[in-house]
N, C-alpha and C positions, 0 to 999 in steps of 0.2 A: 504493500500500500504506500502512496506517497505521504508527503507530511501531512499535503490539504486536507488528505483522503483521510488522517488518523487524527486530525484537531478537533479538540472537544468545541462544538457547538451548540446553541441554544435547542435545537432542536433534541441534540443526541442527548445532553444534560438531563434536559427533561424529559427523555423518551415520548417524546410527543407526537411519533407514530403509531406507538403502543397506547397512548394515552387515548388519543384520536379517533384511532380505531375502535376502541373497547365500546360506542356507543353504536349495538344494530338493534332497532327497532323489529318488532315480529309484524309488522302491518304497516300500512300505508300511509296509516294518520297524521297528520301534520303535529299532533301534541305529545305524540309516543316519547318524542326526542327530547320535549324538556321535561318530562317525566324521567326517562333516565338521566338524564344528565345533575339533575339535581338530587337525585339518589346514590348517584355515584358520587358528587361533592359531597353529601352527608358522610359518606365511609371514606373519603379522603380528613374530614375532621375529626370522623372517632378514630381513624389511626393516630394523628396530630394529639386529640384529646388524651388518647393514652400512653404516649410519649412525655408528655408533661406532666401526667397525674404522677406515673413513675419517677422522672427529676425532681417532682414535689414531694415525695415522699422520701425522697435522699437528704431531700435540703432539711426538711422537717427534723428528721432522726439524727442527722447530724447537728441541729441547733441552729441551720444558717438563716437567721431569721431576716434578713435583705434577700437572701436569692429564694426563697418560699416565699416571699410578699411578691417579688415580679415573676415568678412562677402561676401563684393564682391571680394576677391581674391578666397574664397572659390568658391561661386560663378561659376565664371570666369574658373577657371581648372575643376568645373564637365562641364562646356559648352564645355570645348574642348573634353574634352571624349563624350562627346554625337556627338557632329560633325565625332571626327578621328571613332568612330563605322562601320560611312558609310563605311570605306573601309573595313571594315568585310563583311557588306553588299553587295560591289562591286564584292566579289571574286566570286557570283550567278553572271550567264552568263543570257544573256534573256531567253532563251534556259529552261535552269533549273526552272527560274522562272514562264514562261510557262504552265510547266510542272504538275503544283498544282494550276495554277492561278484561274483556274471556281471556287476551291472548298471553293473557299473566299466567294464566294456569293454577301451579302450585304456589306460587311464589309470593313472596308477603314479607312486609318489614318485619314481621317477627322475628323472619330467621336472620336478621340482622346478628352474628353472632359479635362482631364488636362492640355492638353497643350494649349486648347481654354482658360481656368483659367488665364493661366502663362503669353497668351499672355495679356489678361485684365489686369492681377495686373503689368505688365511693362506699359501697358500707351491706348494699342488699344480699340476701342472705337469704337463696330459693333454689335447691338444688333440681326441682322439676324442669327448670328450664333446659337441664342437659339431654333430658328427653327428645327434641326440638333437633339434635344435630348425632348423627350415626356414631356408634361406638368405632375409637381408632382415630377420628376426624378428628384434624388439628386444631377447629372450634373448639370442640369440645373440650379440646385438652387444655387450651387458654382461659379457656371460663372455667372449669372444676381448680386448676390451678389459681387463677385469682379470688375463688370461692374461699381459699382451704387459707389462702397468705394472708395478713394483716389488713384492714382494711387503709384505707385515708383515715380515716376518725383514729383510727388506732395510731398512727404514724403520730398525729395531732398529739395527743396524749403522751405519747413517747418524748415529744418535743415538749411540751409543759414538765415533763418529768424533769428532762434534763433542763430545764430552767429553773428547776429549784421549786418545784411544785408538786404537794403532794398527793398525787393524781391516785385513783384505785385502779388497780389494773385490770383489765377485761380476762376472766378468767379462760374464754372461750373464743377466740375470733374468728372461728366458722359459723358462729352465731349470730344474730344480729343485735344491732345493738338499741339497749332497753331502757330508758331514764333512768337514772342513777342520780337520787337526793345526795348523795356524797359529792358525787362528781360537780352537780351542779355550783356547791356550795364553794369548790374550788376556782370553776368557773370565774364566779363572781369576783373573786379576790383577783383574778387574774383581770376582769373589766376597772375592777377598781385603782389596780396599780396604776392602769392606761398607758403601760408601757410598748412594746414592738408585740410581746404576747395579743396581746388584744386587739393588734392591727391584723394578727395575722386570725385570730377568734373572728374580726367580722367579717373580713374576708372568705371565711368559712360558709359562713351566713351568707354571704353575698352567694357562692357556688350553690347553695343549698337551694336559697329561692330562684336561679336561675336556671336550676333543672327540674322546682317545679315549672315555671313558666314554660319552659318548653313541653313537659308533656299539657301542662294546658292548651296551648295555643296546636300541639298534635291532635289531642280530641277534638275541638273546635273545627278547624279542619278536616277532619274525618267525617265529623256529624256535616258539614257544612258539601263534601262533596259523594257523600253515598248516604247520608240519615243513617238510620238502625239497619240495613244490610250487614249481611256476614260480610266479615273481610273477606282481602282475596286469602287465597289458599286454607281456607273455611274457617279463618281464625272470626272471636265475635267481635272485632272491628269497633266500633265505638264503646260499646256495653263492657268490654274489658278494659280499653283505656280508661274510664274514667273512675274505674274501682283503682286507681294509680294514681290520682291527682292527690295530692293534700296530704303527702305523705310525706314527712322529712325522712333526711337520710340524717341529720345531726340532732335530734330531738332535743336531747342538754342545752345546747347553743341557742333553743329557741324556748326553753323552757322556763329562762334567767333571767329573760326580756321585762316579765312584770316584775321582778327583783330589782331591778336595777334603778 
């Protein structure tokens, strides 16, 4: 090959033959394309997503309380771009959606197996979901794996330890995690120092409310472009999302609010 022929280029950097390609439509429809295409943006951010959650939990356990604050600010602003997409999403009328819906088949966000990951390494704690993906699959093996590891909330606690705080330990973190009056009461001392601890506590809170928001503004959408329809791939499509709304993943952190 010549040199021209071996220089890394914008194109070859970002694989963006491969990239490019990856969007075939099953049907003719003119809307198929930003349907995929912003589905596959979603799983380009939960890879993203869980690249950071894991550096966040280095920084954490390590005490590096500057690189776990712009860890979850990072964080926190690719959340909101995954959230504001939906209204990209929204501009498909039901209509249009419709219009390509059979050629989905079996297929469904649920087997989203990254975002089943992401949900595990922030704190959830539901081993049914490895049902959802074939025994031996490399999903599976990434989600039973972040089921079984520490969660974030744990990581958190591990970093108030090592700040000289004394935290109760979670005896089980394959378990989920359960309001704890002890812990709470730590908490507070931690808001009340108002020191980097507490920036990086609302911070927390900030992650927390911004993955409910996104499954809210998920169901909204859902109910808004099928009503109570089964999902695709016979999941129950709205009726299940919204038994998911309103549910923290850091319950302590929200539990402190009228204490304080």
């Amino acid at each position: 090959m010549t040199d021209t022929e071996q220089a890394l280029s914008y194109t070859s950097y970002l694989a963006l033959d491969d990239l490019l390609d990856a969007q075939r439509p099953r049907s003719d429809e003119h809307d198929e394309l930003l349907f995929i295409v912003i589905h596959q943006v979603y799983e380009l951010w939960f890879k993203q997503l869980l690249h950071e959650a894991r550096y966040l939990q280095e920084n954490l356990e390590a005490g590096r309380t500057a690189h776990a604050i712009r860890t979850l600010r990072r964080i926190l602003t690719v959340l909101k771009v995954v959230v504001e997409q939906i209204d990209v999403l929204e501009t498909m009328t039901p209509s249009q959606f419709s219009s390509f819906r059979a050629r989905l088949d079996a297929s469904s966000g649920f087997q989203s197996g990254q975002f089943r990951e992401l949900e595990a390494v922030l704190g959830r704690r539901d081993e049914s979901v490895l049902t959802h993906y074939p025994e031996g699959s490399e999903q599976r093996k990434r989600i039973a794996d972040a089921l079984s590891r520490p969660s974030l909330f744990d990581s958190f606690l591990t970093y108030l330890a090592e700040s000289g705080y004394s935290i109760p330990r979670r005896a089980d973190v394959t378990r989920p995690v359960e309001p704890s009056p002890e812990l709470q009461a730590v908490l507070l001392k931690v808001y009340r120092d108002d020191s980097g601890q507490s920036v990086v506590a609302e911070h927390m809170v900030d992650l927390d409310e911004g993955m409910q928001e996104w499954r809210y503004r998920h169901v909204k959408m859902v109910e808004r472009t099928i009503g109570d329809k089964t999902g695709t791939g016979g999941s129950s499509g709205a009726t299940y999302l919204r038994t998911t709304l309103f549910r923290p993943m850091f319950p302590d952190l929200w539990a402190v609010r009228s204490q304080l």
